[in-house]
C-alpha positions in Angstrom: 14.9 -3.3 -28.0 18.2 -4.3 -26.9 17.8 -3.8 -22.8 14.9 -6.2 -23.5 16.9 -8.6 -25.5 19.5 -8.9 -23.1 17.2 -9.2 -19.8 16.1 -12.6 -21.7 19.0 -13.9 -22.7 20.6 -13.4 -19.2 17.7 -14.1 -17.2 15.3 -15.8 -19.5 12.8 -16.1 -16.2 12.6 -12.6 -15.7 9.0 -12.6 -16.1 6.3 -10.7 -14.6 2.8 -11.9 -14.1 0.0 -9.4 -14.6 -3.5 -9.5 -13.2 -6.2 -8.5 -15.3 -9.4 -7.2 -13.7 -12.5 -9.4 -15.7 -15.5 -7.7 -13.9 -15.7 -7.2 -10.3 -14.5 -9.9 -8.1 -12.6 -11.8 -11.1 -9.4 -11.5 -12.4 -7.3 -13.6 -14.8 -3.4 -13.8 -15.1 -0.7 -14.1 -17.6 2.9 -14.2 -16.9 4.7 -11.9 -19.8 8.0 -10.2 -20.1 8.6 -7.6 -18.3 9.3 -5.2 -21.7 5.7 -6.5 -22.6 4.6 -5.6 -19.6 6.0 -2.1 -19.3 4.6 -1.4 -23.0 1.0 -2.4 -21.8 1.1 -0.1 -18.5 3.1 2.6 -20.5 -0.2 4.7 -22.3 -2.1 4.5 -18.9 -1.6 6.3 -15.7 -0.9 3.5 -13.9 2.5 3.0 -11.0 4.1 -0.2 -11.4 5.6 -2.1 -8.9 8.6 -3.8 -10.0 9.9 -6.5 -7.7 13.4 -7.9 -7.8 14.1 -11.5 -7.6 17.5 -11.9 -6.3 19.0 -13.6 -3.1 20.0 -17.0 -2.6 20.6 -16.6 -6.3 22.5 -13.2 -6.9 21.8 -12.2 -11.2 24.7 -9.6 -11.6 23.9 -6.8 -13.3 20.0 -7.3 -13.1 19.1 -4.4 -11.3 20.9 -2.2 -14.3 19.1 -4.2 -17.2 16.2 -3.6 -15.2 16.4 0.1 -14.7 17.8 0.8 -18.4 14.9 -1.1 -19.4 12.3 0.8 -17.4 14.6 4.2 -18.6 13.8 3.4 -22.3 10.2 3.1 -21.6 10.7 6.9 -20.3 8.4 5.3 -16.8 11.3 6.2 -13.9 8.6 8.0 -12.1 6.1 5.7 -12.4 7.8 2.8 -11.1 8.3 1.4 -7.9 11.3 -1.1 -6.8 10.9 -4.0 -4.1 13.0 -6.6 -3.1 13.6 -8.9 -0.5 17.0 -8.0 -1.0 18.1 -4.8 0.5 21.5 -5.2 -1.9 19.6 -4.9 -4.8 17.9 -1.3 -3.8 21.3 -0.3 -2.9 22.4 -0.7 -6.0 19.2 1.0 -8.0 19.7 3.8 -5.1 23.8 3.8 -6.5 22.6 3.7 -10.2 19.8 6.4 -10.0 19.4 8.3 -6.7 15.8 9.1 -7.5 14.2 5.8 -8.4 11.7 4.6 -5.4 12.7 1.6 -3.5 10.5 -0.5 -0.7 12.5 -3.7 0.8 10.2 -6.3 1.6 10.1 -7.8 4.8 7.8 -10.7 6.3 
């Protein structure tokens, strides 16, 4: 997939870490790609959180690789944006007026 290809070349640590329910109280975790990631979550049911990595370091042009990404994966309304950044959810908000954004703030 190209979106994919370029999200790693540009920003080979945009990575996602998944936890993995063992049994109960137990869960593992693998960091993966956020392409892998999407294809896991894509036959289930499940919402997604997406969280954007960006401020002290800006990544131009992330938050479109990330939403083309999550656009070929046909998930838009299964994913949810975050970022500490509130210029990055501007700019999801600018490139697709429907996606759902949450800034984070501790």
């Amino acid at each position: 997939m190209a979106v994919a290809a370029s999200l790693t070349k540009h920003w080979p640590s945009c990575a996602a870490i998944i936890f993995i329910k063992q049994n109960r109280n137990r869960y593992k975790w693998q960091n993966s790609l956020l392409a892998e990631v999407l294809e896991l979550v894509k036959p289930t049911q499940a919402m997604i959180n997406i969280e954007i990595k960006s401020g002290i370091v800006l990544y131009e042009g992330i938050e479109k690789a990330v939403w083309a990404l999550v656009r070929d994966f046909g998930m838009q309304d299964r994913v949810l944006y975050s970022s500490f950044n509130h210029f990055s959810l501007t700019t999801l908000k600018q490139i697709d007026s429907h996606t759902k954004n949450r800034i984070v703030v501790l």
